[in-house]
N, C-alpha and C positions, 0 to 999 in steps of 0.2 A: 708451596713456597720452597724453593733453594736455597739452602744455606751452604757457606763455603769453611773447610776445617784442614787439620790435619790430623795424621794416624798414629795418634798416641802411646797406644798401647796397640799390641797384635801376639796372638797364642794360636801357630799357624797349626798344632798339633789338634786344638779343637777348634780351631776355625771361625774364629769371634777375636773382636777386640773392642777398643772404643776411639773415638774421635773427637779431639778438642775443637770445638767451634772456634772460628775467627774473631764472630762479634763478643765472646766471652760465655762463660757460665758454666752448668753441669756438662763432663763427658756426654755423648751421645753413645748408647752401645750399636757394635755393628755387628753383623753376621757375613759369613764368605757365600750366601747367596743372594746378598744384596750387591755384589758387587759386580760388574760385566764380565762375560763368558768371554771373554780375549785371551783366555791363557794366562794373562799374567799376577803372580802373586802377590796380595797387598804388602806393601814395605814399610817400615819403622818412619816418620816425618814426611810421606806422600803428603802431598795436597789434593784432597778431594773436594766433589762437589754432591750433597747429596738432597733429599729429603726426609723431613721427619714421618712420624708416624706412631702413635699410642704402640706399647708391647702389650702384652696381655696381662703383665704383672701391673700395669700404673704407670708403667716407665715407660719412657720415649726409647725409638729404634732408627735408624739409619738404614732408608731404603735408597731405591735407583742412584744408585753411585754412579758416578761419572769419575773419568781422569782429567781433568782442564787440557792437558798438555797433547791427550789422544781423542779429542772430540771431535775433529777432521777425519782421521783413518777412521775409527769409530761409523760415523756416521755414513762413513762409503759401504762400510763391508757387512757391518751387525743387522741392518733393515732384511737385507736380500735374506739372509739365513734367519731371521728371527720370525720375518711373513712366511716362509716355506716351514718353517717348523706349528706355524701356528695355523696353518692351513692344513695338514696333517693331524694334529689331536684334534683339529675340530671335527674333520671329519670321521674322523674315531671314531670322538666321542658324540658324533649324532649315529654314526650307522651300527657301534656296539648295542645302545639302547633299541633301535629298530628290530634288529637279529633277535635280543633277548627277548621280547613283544613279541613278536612272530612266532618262537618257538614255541615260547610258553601258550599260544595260543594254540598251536598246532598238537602240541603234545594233551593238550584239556579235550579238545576236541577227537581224539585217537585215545584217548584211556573214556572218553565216557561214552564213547558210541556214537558221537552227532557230527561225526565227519562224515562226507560220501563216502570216503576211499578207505576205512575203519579196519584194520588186519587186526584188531581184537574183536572175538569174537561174545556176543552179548552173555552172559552169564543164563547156562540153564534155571528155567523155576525151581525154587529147591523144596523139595519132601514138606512141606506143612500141615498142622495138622490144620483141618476146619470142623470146626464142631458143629452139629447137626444144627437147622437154621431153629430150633424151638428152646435151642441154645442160648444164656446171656450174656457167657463167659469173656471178659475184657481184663486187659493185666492193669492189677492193679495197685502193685507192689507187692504182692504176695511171693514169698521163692520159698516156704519149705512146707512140708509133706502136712506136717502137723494145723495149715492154715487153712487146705485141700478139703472138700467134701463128699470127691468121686474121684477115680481113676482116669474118668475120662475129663474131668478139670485140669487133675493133674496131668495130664497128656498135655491140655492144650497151653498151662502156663510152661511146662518144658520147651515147647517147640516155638511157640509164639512172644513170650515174654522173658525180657533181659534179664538176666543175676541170678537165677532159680539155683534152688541147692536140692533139688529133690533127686537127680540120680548120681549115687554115691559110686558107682562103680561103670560108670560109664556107656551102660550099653543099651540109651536109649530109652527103657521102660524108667519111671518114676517113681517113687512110693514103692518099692515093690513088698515091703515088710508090712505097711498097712495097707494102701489103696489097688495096687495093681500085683498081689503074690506071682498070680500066672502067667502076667503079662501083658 
């Protein structure tokens, strides 16, 4: 619904004011982007034309402004540039999301190996240990030396299971103070 007012108040430094309604009652507040892209600056006792709209505080707001006096010129010139601006971010904004989709799609399929055309190449098997099949050995939260009952356990919770704290100096053997001295 439109209501008709004038521009009561205006603080063109922050770009807000308020407007007295005609049929009477509270200010309405306005904002300088409720008002039309004409160029021209709201002025001190304008007559406008606008509608309301909840603010986010509780309070009502002043939206699609109109000028009574420029709703002719207005209406010739603002359509042509408002359809051309808005047929533009539309199409932005469907073909930015497409590109994003697309890529991210392409770049999942080029780091993990299940594209045809893959210029990464698959990652060599890496050195693990397997322990003989008469073997039981499964991680089972176990990581230091002390929870171990062979050299060759400890081998396989280094190589094969997460968090181990059994080689202290890095160079692969485990346990080497109790379980593996030699290696």
């Amino acid at each position: 619904m439109r209501f008709d007012g004038k521009l009561e108040k205006w603080n063109d430094d922050r770009g807000f004011g308020f407007i007295a309604p005609a049929r009477g009652g509270d200010p309405v507040f306005v904002h300088i982007s409720a008002f039309p892209r004409d160029g021209g600056r709201p002025k001190l006792g304008e007559l406008l034309s606008f509608e309301v709209e909840p603010a986010g505080d509780g309070k009502r707001r002043a939206v699609n402004i109109q000028r009574p006096g420029q709703r002719a010129a207005a209406a010739s010139s603002t359509p042509v540039r408002r359809s051309a601006a808005r047929t533009g971010s539309n199409l932005l904004g469907r073909v930015v999301p497409v590109v994003l989709v697309l890529g991210g799609i392409y770049a999942y399929m080029t780091f993990t190996g299940k594209g045809s055309h893959s210029s990464v190449r698959p990652a060599e098997p890496s050195a693990t240990y397997t322990a003989p099949a008469t073997n039981t050995f499964r991680c089972d939260g176990r990581t230091h030396c002390s929870q171990m009952s062979s050299c060759e356990e400890a081998k396989f919770f280094l190589l094969n299971c997460p968090g181990t704290k059994m080689d202290g100096d890095g160079d692969g053997i485990p346990c080497e103070q109790q379980w593996c001295p030699g290696g």
